[in-house]
N, C-alpha and C positions, 0 to 999 in steps of 0.2 A: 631905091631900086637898083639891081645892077643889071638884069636884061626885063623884058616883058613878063616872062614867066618868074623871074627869081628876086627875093628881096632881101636884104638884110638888116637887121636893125641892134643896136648896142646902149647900152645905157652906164648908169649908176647911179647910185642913192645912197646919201647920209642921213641918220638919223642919231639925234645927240639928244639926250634926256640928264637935265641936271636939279637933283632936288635936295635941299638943306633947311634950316628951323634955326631962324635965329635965334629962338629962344634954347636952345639943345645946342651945345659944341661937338658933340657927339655920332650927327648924325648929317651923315653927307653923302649924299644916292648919286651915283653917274652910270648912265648906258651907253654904248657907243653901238652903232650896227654899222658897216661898212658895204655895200652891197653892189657888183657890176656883173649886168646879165650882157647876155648875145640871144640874138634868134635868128634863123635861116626861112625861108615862106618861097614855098615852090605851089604853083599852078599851072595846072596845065589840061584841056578840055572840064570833063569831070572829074576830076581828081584833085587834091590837095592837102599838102602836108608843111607841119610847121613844127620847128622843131626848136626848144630854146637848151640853157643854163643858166643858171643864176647862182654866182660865188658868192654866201654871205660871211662874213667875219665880226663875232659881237663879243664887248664885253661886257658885264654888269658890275659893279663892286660895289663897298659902302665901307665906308672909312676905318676899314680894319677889321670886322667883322667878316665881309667872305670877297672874295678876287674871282670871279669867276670867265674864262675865256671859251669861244665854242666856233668853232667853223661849220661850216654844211655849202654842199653841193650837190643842187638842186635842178634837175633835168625835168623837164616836159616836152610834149609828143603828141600833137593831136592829126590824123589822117583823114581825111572826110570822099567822100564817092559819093556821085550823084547817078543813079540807076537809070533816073526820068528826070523828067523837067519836075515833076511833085513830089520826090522821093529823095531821100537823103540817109547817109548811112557814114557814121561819123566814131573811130574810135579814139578812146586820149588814154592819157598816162603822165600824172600829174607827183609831185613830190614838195613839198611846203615843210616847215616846221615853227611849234611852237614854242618860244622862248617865257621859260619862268618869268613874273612880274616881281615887282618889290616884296611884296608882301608871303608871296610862295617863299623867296629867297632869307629872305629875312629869319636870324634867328630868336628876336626877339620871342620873350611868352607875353601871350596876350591872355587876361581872363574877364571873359564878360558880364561872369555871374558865380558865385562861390566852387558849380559844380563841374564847369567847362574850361578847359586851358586848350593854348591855339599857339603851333608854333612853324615857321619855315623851316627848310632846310637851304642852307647854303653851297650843299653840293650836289643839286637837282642839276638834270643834264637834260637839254632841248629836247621838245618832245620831235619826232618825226612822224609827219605823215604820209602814205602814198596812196594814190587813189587813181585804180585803174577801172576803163568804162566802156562798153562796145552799146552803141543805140541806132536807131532808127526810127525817121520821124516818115508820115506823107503825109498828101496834102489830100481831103475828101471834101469837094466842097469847099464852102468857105473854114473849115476845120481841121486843123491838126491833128493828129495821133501821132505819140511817140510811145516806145518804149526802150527801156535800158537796163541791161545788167550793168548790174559797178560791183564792184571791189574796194574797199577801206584800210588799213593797216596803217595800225599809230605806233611806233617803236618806242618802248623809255616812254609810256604815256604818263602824264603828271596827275596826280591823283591824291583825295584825303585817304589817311587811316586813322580810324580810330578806335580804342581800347579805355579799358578803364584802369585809372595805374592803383599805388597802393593806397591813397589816403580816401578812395571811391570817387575821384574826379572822372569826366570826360575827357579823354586826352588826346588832340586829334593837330598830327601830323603831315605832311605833303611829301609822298616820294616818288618815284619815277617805278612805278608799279607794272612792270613788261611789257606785252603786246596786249592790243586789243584788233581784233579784224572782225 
């Protein structure tokens, strides 16, 4: 806390992911995520608002197959207003992303059956997501009712394709296939 109404608060986070096969020389997975947020929280009567960041820095590779580095900067924003002592009226603004996993990344071909082949791409780019929301909840009784519009938008959404190539396989891909809202 730095006064009665005001607070501050700071973080960060490591995440280290290391994965290898002794029996394979070949294959050696490392993730790193690097992560320090901030947030500010202000109150005051009926009113409140909080407001963060969150700087992430990640990298994924595998031993020579793909290097992949990705920053993001990650803002949130929620305001909340109390009308009544049973009423509440709260809007956010929220930003997240999703990072490829091994197997998205990975260019290996995988075939699980004569007619299907399965491969990653190495140069998938985080997905982003933002998600904006205006709601309002009361209190009836011993009963809740809310209701909320929101808002979605996934940037660079990670996603399969699939096609049939020349020999008549299934051939199915992962790329970063534009927006979705």
């Amino acid at each position: 806390p730095v006064s009665e109404n005001l607070g501050v608060a700071t973080g960060g986070r490591v995440n280290l992911r290391n994965m290898s096969d002794d029996s394979s020389d070949g294959f050696d997975y490392s993730e790193r995520v690097l992560a320090a947020y901030s947030s500010v929280n202000y109150s005051a009567g009926s009113f409140s608002l909080n407001a963060g960041l969150r700087a992430e820095f990640a990298r994924n590779r595998d031993g020579g197959s793909f290097d992949v580095q990705s920053n993001a900067f990650l803002p949130s924003l929620t305001a909340g207003f109390k009308p009544a002592s049973n009423q509440n009226i709260q809007l956010a603004f929220r930003q997240s992303v999703r990072r490829p996993n091994i197997h998205e990344l990975s260019p290996a071909t995988t075939m699980d059956d004569p007619y299907s082949i399965q491969s990653g791409n190495p140069m998938l780019k985080p997905e982003k997501r933002t998600t904006a929301s205006a709601g309002h909840s009361i209190l009836v009784g011993n009963t809740y009712i809310a209701t909320q519009l929101f808002y979605h938008l996934f940037s660079d959404a990670i996603n399969q394709v699939s096609l049939v190539n020349g020999p008549g396989q299934f051939e199915t891909r992962i790329h970063n296939l534009g927006r979705i809202s």
